[in-house]
N, C-alpha and C positions, 0 to 999 in steps of 0.2 A: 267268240262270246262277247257281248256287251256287257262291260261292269257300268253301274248306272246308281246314282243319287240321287233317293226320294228327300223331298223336305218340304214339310209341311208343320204347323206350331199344334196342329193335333195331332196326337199319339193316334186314334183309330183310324183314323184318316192315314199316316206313315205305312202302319198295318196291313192296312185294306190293300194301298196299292203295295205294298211291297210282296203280300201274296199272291196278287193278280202275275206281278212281271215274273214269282218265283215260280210259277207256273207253264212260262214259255220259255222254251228250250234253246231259244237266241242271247238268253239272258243270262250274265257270269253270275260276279259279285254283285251284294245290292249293299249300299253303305246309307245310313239314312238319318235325318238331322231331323232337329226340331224346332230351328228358327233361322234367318238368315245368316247370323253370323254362325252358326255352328256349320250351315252350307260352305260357307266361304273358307271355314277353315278344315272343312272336310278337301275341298277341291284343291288347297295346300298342300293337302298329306297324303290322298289319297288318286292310286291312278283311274279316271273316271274318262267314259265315252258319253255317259248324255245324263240329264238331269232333270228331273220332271218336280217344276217349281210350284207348289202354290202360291199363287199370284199374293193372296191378303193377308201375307204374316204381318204381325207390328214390328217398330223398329228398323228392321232391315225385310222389305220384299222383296219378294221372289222378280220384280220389275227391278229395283237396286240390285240384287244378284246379277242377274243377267246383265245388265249395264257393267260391271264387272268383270265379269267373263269376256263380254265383246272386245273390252282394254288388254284381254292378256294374251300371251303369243299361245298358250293352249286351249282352244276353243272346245268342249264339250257340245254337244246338240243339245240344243234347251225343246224343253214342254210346259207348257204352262198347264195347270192344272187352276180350278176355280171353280164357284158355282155362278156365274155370270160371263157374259160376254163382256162388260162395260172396257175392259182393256185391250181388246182382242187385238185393236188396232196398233197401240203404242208395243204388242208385243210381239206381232210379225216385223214391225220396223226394225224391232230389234232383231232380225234371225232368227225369231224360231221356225224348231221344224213341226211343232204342232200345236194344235190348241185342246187341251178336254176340258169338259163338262160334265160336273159333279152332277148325278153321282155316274161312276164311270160305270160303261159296259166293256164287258171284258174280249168283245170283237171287237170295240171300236181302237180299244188299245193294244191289240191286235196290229192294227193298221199303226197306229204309230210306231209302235217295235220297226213293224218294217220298213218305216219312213226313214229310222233313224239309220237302217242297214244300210237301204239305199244311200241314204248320205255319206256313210264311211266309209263304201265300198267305191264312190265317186269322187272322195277325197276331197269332201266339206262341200261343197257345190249349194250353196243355198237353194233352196226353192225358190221359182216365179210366183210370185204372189201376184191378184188381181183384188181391187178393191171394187168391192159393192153393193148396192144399197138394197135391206130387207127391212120393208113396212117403217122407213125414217131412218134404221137405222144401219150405220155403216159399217161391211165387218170385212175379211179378207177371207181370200180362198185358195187355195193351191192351184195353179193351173194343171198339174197332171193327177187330179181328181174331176179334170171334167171331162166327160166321158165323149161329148157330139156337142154341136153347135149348132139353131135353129132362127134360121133369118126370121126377121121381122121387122121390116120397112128397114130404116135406119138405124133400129137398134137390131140387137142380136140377145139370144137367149140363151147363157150357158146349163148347162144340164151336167146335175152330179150323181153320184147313189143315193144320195139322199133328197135334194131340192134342184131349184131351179133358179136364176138368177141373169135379169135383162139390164142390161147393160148398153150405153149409149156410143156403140162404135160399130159401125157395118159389118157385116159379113165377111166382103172382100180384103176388109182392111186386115180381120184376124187371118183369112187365108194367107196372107202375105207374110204378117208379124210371126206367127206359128208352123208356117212351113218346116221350119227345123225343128222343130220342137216336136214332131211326129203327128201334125194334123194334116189332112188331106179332102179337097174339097171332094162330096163324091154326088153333088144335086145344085142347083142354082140357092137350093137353100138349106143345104146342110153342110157342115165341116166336121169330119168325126177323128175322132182320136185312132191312129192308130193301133195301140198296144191295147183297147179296150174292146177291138172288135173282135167278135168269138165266130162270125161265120159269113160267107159269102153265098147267094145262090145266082144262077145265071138266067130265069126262066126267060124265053125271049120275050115274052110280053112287059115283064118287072121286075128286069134285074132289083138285088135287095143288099143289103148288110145287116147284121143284125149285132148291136152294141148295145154294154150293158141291159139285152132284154127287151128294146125297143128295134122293129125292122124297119130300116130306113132307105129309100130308095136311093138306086143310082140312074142319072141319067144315058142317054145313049153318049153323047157328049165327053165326057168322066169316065166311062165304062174303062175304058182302054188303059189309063193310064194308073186306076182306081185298081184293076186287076194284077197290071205288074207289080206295086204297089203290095199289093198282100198278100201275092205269093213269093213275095222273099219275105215276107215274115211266115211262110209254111203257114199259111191259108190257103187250103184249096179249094176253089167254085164246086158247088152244089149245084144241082140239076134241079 
């Protein structure tokens, strides 16, 4: 079970989310504060796994929090909670494992819950963060939210469940950086996630994969190694 510290300087706001988390079944104790320094002295007294901060308390924010926590030999998993991006950036620097957006949905937090598993069940392992630019402005993204990777010239386009985002470093360069990280190239212009693929077919005209809901070709070229490849992850080819 995750015990976890909401804190936020509005009381409906503490509420809101504190019945959202009481709701999933991953979730212990919830201990919940109402400005920064009552955060900080909750994370004193109390034994906590992750803490989902709003960013714009006065006095003491959820940004000073977090700076905080980074100094101490007990790191909790931070969230930033907000109604704006304008921080997004200064708050992945800081190690968070996620970012929400008031008002929340109760899938998308969802996904963080399990962010936070994965983290503690890996034993803190930050996440790869990628930095990128949407319409001016510049935000971050988890690299294993992106599901496949679509060349385009010099740039490359990463693709998530939700958007999409071109980025100015080639194709071949992420096949290489990403190899370990479970991407594999399986077309001259795609690099797809491995653990996001849900099926293989083998037709001999068009071999395909199919991620996140999009069927994306394999080359003859890639077939081979594309197939070994995801039948140890107990994928098996479709006819």
């Amino acid at each position: 079970m995750i015990n976890v510290l909401v804190a936020d300087d509005e009381l409906p706001a503490v509420e809101e989310l504190a019945y959202l988390l009481g709701r999933d079944d991953r979730i212990g104790t919830i201990h919940r504060a109402s400005s920064g320094s009552e955060a900080l002295r909750a994370l004193t007294s109390e034994s906590v796994d992750a803490v989902f901060l709003d960013i714009h308390m006065p006095a003491v924010s959820g940004l000073d929090v977090a700076r905080a926590i980074s100094r101490s030999t007990k790191k909790p998993a931070v969230v930033f909670v907000t109604a704006d991006e304008d921080c997004a950036l200064e708050a992945f620097e800081l190690a968070a494992v996620d970012y929400l957006l008031k008002p929340i949905r109760a899938e998308r937090l969802a996904r963080s819950v399990g962010r936070i598993s994965e983290l503690l069940r890996d034993g803190g392992a930050a996440p790869e963060m990628i930095t990128v630019d949407q319409g001016g402005t510049t935000r971050m993204i988890r690299r294993d939210d992106v599901t496949y990777v679509q060349a385009q010239g010099d740039y490359a386009r990463l693709h998530t469940a939700d958007a999409s985002f071109l980025i100015r470093v080639p194709l071949a360069d992420l096949e290489q950086q990403w190899a370990d990280a479970g991407f594999i190239r399986t077309h001259r212009s795609y690099l797809v996630a491995l653990k996001h693929v849900s099926s293989m077919k083998l037709a001999a005209d068009r071999p395909s994969v199919s991620v996140a809901g999009a069927s994306l070709p394999i080359s003859r070229r890639h077939l081979p190694t594309v197939r070994e490849k995801l039948e140890a992850t107990r994928i098996r080819p479709q006819a």
